[in-house]
C-alpha positions in Angstrom: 0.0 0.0 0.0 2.8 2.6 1.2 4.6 1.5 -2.5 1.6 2.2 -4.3 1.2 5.7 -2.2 4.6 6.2 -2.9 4.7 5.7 -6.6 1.5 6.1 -7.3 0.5 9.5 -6.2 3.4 11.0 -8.6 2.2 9.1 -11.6 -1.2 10.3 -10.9 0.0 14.3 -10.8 1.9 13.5 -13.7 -1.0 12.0 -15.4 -3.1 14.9 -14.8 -0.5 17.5 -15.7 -0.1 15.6 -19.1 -4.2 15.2 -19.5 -4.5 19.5 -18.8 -1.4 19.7 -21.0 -3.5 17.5 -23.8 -6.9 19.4 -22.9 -5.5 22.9 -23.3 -3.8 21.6 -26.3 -6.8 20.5 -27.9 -8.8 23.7 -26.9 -6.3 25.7 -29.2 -6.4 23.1 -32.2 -10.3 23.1 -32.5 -10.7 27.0 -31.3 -8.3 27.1 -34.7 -9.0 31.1 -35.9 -11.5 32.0 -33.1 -12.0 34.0 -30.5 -13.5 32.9 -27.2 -15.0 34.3 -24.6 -15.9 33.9 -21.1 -19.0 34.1 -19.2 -20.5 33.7 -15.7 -24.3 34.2 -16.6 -25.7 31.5 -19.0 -27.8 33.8 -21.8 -31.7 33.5 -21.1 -32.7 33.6 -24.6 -30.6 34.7 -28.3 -34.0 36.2 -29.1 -32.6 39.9 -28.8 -35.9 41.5 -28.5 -36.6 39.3 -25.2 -33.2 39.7 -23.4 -33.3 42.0 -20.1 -30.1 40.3 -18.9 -26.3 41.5 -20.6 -25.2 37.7 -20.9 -27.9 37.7 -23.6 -27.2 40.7 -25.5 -23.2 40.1 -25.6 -23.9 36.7 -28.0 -27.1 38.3 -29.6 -24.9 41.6 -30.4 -22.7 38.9 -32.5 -25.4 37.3 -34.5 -28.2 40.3 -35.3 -27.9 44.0 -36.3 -29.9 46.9 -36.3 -30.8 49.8 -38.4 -28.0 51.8 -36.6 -25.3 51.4 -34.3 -22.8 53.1 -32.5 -19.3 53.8 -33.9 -15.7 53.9 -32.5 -16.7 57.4 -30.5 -20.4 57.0 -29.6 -21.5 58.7 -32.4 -24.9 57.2 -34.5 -23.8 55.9 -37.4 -25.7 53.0 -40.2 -25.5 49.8 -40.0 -28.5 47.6 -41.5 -29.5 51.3 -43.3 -28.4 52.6 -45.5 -29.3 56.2 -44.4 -31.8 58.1 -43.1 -33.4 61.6 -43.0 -35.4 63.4 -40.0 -38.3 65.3 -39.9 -41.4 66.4 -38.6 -44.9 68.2 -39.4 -46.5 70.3 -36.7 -50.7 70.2 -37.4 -52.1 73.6 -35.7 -55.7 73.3 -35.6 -58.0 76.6 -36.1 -61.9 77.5 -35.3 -62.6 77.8 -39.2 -61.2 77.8 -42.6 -60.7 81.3 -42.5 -58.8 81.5 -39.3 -56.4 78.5 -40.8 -56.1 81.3 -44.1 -55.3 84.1 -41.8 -52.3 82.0 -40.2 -51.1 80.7 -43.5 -50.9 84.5 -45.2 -49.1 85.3 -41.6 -46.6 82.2 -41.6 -46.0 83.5 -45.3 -45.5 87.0 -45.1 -42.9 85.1 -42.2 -41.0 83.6 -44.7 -37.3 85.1 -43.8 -37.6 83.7 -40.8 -38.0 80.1 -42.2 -34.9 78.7 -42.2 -34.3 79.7 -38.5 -37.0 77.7 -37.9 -36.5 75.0 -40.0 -39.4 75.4 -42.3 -39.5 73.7 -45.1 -43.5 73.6 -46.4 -46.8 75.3 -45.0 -50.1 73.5 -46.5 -53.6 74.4 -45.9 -56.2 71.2 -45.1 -59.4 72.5 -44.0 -59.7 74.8 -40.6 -55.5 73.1 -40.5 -51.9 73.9 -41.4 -50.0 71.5 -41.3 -46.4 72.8 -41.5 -42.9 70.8 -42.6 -40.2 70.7 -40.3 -36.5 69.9 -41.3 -36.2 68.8 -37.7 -37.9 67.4 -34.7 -38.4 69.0 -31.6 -41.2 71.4 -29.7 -38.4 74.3 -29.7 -39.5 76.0 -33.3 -43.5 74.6 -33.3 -43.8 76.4 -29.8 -42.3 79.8 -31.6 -44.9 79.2 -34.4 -48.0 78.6 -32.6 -47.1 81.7 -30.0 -47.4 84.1 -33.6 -50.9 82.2 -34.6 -54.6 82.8 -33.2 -57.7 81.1 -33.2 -56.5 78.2 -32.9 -58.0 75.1 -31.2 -56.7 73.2 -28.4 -56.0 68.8 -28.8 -56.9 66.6 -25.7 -55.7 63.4 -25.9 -57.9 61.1 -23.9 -57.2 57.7 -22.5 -59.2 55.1 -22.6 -59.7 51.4 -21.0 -61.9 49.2 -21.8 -62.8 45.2 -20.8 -63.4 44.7 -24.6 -61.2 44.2 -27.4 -59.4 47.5 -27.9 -60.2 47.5 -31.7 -64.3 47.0 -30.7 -64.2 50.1 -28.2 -62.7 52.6 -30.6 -64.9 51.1 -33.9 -67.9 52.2 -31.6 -67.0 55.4 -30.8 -65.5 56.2 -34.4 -69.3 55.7 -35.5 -71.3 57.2 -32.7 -69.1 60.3 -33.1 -69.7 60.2 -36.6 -65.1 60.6 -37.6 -65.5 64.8 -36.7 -63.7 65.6 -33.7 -61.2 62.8 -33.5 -58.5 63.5 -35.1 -56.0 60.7 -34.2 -55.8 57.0 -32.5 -53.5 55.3 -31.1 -54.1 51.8 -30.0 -51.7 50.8 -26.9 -52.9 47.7 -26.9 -56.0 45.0 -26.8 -57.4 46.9 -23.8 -56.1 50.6 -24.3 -56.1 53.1 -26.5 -56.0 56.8 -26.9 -57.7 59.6 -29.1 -56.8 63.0 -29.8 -59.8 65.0 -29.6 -60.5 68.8 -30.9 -61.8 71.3 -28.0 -62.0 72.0 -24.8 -60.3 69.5 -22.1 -64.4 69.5 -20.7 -65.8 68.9 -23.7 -63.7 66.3 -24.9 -63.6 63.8 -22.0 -67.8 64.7 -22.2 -68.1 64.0 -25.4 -65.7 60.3 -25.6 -67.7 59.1 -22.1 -71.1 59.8 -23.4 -70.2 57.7 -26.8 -68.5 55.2 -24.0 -70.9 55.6 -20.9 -72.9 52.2 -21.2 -70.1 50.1 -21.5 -69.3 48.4 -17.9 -66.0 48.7 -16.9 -64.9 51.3 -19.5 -62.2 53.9 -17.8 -61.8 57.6 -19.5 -59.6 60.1 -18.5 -57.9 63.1 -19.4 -53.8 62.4 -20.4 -52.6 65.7 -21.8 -53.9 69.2 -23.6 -51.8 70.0 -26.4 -51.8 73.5 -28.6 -50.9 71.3 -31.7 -49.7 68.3 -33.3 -46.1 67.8 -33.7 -45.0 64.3 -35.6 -41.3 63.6 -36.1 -40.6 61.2 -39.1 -37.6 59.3 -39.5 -36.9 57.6 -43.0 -35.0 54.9 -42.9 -33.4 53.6 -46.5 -31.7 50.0 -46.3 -28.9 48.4 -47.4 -29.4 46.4 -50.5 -27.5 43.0 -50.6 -27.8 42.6 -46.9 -29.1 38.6 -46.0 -30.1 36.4 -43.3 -28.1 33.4 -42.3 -30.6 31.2 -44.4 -29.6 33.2 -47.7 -32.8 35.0 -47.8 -33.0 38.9 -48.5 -33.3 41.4 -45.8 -36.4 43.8 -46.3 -38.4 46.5 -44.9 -40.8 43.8 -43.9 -38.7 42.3 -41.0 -38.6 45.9 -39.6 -41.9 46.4 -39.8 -42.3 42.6 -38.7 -39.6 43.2 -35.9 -42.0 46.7 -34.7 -44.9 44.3 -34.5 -43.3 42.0 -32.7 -41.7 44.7 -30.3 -45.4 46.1 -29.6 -46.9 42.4 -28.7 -48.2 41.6 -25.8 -48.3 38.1 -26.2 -43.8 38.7 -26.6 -43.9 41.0 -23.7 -40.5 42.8 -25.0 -38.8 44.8 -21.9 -37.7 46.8 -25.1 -41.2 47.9 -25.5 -41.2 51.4 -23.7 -38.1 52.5 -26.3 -41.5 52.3 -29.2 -44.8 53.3 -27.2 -44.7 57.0 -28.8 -44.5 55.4 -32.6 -48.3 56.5 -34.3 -47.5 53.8 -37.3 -44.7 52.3 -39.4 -44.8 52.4 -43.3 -42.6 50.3 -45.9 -43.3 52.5 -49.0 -40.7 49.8 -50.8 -38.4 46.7 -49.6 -35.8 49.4 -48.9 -37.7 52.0 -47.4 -39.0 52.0 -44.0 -41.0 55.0 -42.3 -41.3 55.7 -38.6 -43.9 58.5 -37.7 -44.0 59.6 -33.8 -47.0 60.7 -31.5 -44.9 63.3 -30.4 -41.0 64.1 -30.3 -38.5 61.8 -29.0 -35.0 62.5 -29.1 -34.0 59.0 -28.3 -35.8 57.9 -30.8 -32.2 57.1 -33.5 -31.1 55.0 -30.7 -33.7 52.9 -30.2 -33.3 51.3 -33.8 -30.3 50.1 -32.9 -32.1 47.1 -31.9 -31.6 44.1 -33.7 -34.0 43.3 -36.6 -35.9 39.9 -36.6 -36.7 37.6 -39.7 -39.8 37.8 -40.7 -39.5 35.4 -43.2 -39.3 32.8 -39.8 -41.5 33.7 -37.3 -44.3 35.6 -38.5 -47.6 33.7 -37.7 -45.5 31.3 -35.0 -46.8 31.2 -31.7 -44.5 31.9 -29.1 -44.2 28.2 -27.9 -43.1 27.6 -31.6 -40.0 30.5 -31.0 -39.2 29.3 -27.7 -38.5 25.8 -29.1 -36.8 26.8 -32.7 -36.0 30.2 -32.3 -35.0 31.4 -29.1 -32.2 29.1 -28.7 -31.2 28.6 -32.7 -31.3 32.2 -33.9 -31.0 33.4 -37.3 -29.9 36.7 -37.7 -27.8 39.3 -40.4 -24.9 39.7 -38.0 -21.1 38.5 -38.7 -21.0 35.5 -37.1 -23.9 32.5 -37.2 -25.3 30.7 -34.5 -24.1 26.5 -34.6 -24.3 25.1 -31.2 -25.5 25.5 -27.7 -24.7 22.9 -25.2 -26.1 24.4 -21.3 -24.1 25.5 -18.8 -20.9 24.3 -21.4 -20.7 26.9 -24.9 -22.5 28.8 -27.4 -20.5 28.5 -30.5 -21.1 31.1 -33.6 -19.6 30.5 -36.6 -18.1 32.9 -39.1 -20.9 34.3 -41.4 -19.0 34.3 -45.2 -22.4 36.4 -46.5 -22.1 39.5 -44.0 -23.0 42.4 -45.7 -19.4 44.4 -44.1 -17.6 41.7 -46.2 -14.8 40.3 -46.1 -15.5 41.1 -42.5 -15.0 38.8 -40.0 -11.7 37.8 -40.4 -12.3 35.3 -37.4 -14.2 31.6 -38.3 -15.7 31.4 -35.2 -16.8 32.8 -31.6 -17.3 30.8 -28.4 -18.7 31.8 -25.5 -17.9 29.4 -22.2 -20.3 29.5 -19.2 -17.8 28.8 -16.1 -19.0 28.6 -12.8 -17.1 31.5 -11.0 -14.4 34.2 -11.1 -11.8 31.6 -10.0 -12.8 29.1 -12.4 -12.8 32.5 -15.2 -9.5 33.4 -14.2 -7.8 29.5 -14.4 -9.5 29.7 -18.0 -7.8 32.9 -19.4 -4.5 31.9 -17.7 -4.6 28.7 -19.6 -5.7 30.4 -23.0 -9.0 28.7 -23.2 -10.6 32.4 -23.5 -8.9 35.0 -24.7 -10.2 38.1 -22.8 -11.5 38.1 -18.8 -12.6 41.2 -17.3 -10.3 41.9 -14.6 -11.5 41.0 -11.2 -10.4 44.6 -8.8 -8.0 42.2 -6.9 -6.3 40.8 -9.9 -5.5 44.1 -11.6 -2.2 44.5 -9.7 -1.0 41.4 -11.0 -1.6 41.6 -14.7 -0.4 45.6 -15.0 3.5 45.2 -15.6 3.6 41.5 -16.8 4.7 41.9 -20.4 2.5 38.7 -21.7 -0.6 40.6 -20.9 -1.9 43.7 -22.7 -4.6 45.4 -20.1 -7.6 47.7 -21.5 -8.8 50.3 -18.6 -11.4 52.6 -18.9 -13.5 54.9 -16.8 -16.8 52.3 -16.0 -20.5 53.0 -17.7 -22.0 50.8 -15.2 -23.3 51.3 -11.6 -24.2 48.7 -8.7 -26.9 49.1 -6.4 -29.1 47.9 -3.8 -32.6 47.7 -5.0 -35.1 48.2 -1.9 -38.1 46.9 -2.9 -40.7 49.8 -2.4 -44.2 47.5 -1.9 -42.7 46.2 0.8 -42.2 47.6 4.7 -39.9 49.0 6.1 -38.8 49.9 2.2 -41.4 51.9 1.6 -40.4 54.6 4.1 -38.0 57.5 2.8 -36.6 57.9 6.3 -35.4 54.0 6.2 -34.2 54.2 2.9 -31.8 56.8 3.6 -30.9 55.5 6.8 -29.6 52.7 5.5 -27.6 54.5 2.7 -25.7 56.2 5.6 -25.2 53.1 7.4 -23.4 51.1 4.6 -19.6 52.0 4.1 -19.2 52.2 0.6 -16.0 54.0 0.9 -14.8 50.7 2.4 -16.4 49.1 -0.2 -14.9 50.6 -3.1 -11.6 50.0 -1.2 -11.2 46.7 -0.1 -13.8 45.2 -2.9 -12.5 47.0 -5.6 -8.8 47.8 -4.5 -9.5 51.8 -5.3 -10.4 50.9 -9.4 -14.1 52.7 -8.8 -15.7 55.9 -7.3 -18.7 55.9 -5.2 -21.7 56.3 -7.2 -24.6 59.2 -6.9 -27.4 58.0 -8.9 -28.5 57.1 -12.3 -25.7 58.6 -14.3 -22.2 57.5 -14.4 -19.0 60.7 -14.6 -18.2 60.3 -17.9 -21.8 61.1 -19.4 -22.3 64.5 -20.6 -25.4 65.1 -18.8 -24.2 63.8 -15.6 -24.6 66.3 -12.4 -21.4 66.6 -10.8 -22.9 68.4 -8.0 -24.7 65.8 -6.3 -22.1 64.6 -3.3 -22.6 60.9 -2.1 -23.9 60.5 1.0 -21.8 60.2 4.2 -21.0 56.9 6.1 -22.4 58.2 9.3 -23.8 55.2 11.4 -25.2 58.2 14.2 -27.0 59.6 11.8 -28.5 56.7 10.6 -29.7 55.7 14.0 -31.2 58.9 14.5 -33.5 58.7 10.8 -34.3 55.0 12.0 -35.2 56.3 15.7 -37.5 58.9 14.0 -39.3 56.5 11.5 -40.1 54.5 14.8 -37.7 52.0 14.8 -35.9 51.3 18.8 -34.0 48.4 19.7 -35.5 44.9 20.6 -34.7 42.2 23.6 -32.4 40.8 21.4 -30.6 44.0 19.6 -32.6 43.9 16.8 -34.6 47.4 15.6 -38.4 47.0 16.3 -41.7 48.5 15.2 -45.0 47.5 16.0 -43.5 44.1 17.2 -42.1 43.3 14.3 -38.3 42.8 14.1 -36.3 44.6 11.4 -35.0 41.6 9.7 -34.9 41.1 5.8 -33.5 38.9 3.1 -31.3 40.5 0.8 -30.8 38.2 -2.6 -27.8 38.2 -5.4 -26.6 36.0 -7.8 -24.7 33.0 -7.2 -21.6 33.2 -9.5 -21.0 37.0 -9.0 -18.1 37.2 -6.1 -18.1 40.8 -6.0 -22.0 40.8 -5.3 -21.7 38.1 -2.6 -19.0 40.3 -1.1 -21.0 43.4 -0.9 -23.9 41.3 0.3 -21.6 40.1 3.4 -20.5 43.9 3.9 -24.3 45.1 3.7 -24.9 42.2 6.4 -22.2 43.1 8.8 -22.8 47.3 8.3 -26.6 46.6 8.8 -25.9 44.4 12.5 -24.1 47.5 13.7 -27.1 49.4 13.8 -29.2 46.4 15.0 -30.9 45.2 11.9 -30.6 41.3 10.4 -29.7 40.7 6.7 -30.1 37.4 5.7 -28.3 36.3 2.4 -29.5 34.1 -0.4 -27.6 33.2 -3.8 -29.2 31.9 -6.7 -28.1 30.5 -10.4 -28.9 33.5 -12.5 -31.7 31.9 -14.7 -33.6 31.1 -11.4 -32.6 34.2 -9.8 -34.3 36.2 -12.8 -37.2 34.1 -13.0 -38.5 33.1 -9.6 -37.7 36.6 -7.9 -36.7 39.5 -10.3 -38.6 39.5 -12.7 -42.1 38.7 -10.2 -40.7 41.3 -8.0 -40.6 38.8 -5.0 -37.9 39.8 -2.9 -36.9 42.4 -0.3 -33.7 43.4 -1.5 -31.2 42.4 -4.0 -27.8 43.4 -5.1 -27.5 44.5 -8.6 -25.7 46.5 -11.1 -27.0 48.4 -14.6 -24.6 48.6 -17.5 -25.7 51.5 -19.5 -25.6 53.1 -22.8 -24.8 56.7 -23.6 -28.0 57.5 -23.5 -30.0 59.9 -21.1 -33.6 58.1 -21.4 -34.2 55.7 -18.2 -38.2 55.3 -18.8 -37.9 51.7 -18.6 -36.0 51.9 -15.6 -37.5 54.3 -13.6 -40.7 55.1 -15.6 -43.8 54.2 -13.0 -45.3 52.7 -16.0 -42.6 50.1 -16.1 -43.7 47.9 -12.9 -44.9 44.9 -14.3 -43.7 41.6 -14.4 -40.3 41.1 -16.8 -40.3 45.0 -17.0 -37.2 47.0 -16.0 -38.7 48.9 -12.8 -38.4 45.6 -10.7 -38.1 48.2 -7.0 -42.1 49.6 -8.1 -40.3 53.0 -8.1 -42.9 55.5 -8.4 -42.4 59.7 -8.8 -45.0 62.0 -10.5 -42.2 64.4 -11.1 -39.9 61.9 -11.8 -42.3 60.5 -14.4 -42.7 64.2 -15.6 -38.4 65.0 -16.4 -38.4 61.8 -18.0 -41.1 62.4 -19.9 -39.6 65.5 -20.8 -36.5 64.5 -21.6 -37.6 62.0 -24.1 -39.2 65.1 -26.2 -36.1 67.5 -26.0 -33.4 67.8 -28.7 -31.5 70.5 -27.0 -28.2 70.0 -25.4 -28.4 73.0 -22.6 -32.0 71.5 -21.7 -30.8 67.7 -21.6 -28.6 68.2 -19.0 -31.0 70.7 -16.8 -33.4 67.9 -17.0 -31.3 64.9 -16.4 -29.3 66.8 -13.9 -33.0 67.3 -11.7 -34.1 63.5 -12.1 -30.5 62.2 -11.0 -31.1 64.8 -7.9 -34.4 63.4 -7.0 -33.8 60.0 -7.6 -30.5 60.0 -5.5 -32.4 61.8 -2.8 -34.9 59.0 -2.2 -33.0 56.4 -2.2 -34.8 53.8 -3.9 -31.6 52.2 -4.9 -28.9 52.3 -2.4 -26.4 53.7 -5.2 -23.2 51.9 -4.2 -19.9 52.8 -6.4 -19.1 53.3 -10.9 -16.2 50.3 -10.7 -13.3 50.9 -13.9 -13.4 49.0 -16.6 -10.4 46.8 -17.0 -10.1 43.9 -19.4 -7.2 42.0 -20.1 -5.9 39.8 -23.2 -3.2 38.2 -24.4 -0.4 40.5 -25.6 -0.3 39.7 -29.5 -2.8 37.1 -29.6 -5.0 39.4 -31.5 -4.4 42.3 -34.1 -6.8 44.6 -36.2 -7.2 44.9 -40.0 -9.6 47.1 -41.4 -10.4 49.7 -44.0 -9.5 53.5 -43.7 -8.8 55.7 -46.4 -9.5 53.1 -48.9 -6.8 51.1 -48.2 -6.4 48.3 -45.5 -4.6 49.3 -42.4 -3.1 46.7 -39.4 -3.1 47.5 -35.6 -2.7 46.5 -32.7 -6.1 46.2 -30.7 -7.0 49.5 -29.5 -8.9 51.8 -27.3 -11.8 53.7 -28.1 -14.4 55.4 -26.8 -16.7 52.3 -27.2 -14.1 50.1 -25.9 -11.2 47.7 -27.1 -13.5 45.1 -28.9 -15.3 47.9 -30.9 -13.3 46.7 -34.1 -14.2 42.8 -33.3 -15.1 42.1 -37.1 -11.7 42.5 -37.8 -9.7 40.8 -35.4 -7.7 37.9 -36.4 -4.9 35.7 -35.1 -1.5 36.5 -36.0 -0.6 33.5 -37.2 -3.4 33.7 -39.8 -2.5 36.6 -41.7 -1.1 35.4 -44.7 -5.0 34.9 -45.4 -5.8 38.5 -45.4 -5.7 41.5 -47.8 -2.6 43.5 -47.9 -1.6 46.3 -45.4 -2.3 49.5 -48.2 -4.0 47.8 -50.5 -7.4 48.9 -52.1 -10.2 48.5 -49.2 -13.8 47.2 -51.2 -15.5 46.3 -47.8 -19.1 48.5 -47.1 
């Protein structure tokens, strides 16, 4: 026995050294020319227009595209179009035809002021003018309507009804006889709203006397407008683009992917980014028209959602794209979805009909679900993926070892504490920002992130342009946090735990499972939060289930989480009051009138100066109430192999080769054109005519 300890032991180390020596081996012979990544959350769905979680939209992103994108400095730019134009028409309503005549002659004796304003046409249409913009916005239309008179106010009305949508509104089109309704928008099978001419009195009168005998039928007053104003965007696409199945790319998968976007029976958490579109038009296969309620400046980044295949899924039930669909994606992107084995890979393969050709250079892309950070890290280190985002702790050890090239940036993202607010004690300001000064999250970004973050105040992140950099984080002050508890009624227990009413201030605070830096902050919480004689208990889940069973139903108390944003300003879906049901984005049941009100207004300005006024006041109020406890903005650090990788892509016409390199969007912003260095006699020559789109 001691013999077979003796020899046996080394043979079985040597064994397994040889057997990781053979695996790793293998790994690099079948990766071949691909890139792999990574990941610690398995992907919910490939269906990009069902995704809510960033595991999902990271492979999606590789195997769809949108109408536009982002480029190498955060500036819209094409991608499935083409181009596209902007404008708008502003409809001011009058008493009469005469007073619409009176308003024309005056917008025309006007007409050197026109181009100030962006004018481009006036028209006459009964007691209307409806007037062409060669922009959106309220800005000009506001200036317009102050110089006309006579004019007739819109109410737009809300209705709900029991019935079929489509059934209510046929009704009252045909008791009112099609006079004063000027517009309809159908939210959906049990809402919808009408623009109606006149007073706000009159109006609501007049659509709940054509209503009032239906049971259960809900009318109410949404918003008085002095006009009209309906931005356009005209979208032309890119000929020759196809899906992975060889068939062509039209206006009808847009239109198709709006539809789908819209559906209740999908339930998109993407739907909010749509809900002011009036209608869609395809006036050809390569045209496709979008014409808004009302201006919304978003509104070129919310096509950069990726476009679904008609061809495929229209008339499927969603059973039939759960089971074909979801999981086996077909999209226009550069690479092509071949294999999903759970909780193992997701393996793309390179698309040889993407429209950017020759682009990718790379045959494939894996993605590897692993377990942990630790299992993450042993994974880069023995090249079986080729990038890891740098655990805080680990940065110190990959910055001056030359095999490594690092990639830091200032973070986009934010973690939090989401209190939900249906619940008690959550519910009470007071609490809320007790417990924001009884959490150290100096000590947190110290010790969890080893300094490579800065303690976060609210929605926006520093590096945003409409960020407010005078909102100071709150202080770690334990006294003072005692004191907001002692005055929302809360005093110690027999056993040193904060009571009210009897009831022991004790709650479970969830995260999920494979996120080390969320457990940690979870254990911190719990420790901060016994100081001041309150009980955290801590539950990890799988991410699927944590999603599912908890998140998504908004069943929990509290839960670590973190958003990763876009440069964009518009949080409707996060912080919207209308975005509170179940799979939407408001999972805390945060609701704010005025909140509701700046974002609201935000989504409908253009200008730059008023953007950040706006967006300044909601980060202020939202930080104030504590809804989230805002926690810290960690860097962005990313580390690859030094050389494993290199760029070449077009510029100037001719093909240029690089290193990969920062930009504003990040080091794997040029991805399509990656390749391995040891396949570049493959490629197109450095200076050499670029044909690629």
């Amino acid at each position: 026995m001691i013999r077979a300890l003796i020899y046996g032991l080394p043979a079985l180390l040597l064994a397994l050294i040889i057997a990781s020596f053979v695996n790793v081996s293998l790994l690099r012979q079948s990766r071949n020319n691909e890139f792999s990544v990574g990941m610690l959350g398995e992907p919910a769905t490939l269906n990009p227009i069902k995704a809510s979680d960033s595991a999902s939209s990271q492979v999606a992103g590789s195997i769809f595209n949108g109408l536009l994108r982002y480029d190498e400095n955060l500036e819209i730019t094409t991608d499935l179009a083409e181009s596209f134009t902007l404008s708008q028409t502003t409809t001011v309503f009058f008493s009469s035809e005469n007073d619409a005549l009176t308003g024309l002659l005056r917008l025309e004796a006007a007409r050197p002021q026109w181009e100030s304003l962006r004018i481009q046409s006036v028209r006459m249409e009964g007691p209307a003018l409806l007037i062409r913009l060669g922009e959106p916005g309220m800005a000009a239309s506001e200036k317009i309507f102050a110089n006309l008179a006579q004019t007739v106010p819109v109410q737009v009305v809300r209705v709900e009804t029991p019935e079929p949508a489509g059934r209510a509104l046929a009704k009252l089109r045909a008791a009112e006889g099609g006079g004063a309704v000027i517009r309809v928008w159908e939210e959906g099978s049990t809402a919808f709203e009408v623009s109606v001419l006149g007073t706000p009195e009159k109006a609501l009168a007049r659509v709940s006397f054509y209503l009032k005998e239906d049971a259960g039928v809900k009318v109410r007053l949404v918003e008085t407008q002095g006009f009209l104003a309906e931005p356009e965007v005209v979208f032309q696409l890119r000929r020759g683009v196809l899906w992975h199945d060889g068939e062509a790319f039209t206006s009808h998968d847009v239109e198709f992917t709006f539809r789908a976007l819209m559906s209740e029976e999908v339930a998109s958490p993407r739907k909010a980014d749509f809900d002011t579109i009036l209608r869609v038009e395809t006036p050809s296969e390569k045209t496709f028209r979008v014409i808004y309620r009302k201006p919304y400046s978003p509104a070129l980044a919310s096509w950069m959602i990726p476009i679904l295949p008609a061809h495929i899924l229209e008339g499927k039930p969603q059973e039939w794209w759960v089971a074909h669909f979801d999981r086996k994606p077909v999209g226009t992107g550069p690479f092509r979805f071949k294999e999903w084995k759970t909780n193992e890979f997701i393996r793309l393969d390179r698309n040889p009909g993407f429209f950017r050709a020759p682009a990718p250079w790379l045959d494939g892309v894996v993605y590897r679900m692993l377990s942990d950070q630790l299992a993450l890290r042993l994974a880069f280190e023995t090249r079986q993926v080729d990038f890891w985002s740098v655990d805080p702790w680990a940065v110190a050890a990959f910055e001056n070892d030359p095999r490594f090239q690092l990639f830091a940036m200032p973070g986009n993202s934010y973690s939090y504490i989401g209190w939900n607010l249906r619940r008690a004690p959550f519910d009470d300001e007071r609490v809320r920002v007790a417990l924001a000064h009884a959490i150290n999250v100096p000590e947190m970004v110290r010790f969890i992130l080893y300094g490579h973050g800065t303690p976060s105040t609210g929605i926006y992140t520093p590096q945003m342009w409409f960020f407010n950099p005078h909102i100071q984080p709150l202080a770690y002050d334990k006294t003072l946090a005692r004191r907001l508890l002692a005055e929302a009624g809360w005093s110690p227990g027999p056993d040193g735990i904060l009571q009210k009413a009897g009831k022991r201030f004790s709650f479970t605070l969830l995260t999920n499972n494979a996120n080390e830096i969320r457990r940690d902050i979870a254990t911190l919480v719990q420790d901060n939060l016994r100081d001041i004689g309150i009980e955290v208990k801590i539950e990890t889940y799988e991410w699927t289930v944590f999603l599912r069973n908890f998140i998504n139903k908004g069943d929990f108390d509290a839960t670590v989480l973190g958003w990763a944003l876009g440069p964009d300003y518009d949080q409707f879906q996060i912080w919207h009051s209308s975005q509170v049901n179940p799979e939407q984005l408001n999972v805390i049941r945060y609701n704010n009138p005025e909140a509701d009100r700046l974002i609201e207004e935000l989504r409908q300005e253009y200008n730059r100066e008023k953007i950040i006024r706006l967006a300044g006041r909601l980060q202020e109020i939202i930080y104030r109430e504590q809804p989230y406890l805002f926690l810290y903005v960690p860097e962005s650090v990313s580390v690859v192999w030094r050389d494993a990788f290199r760029i070449r892509r077009p510029q100037g016409g001719v093909w240029i080769d690089t290193p990969i390199e920062m930009t504003k969007a990040g080091w794997s912003y040029f991805a399509d054109w990656f390749y391995r260095p040891e396949y570049a006699g493959h490629l197109p020559t450095v200076g050499s005519p670029a044909t690629s789109q």
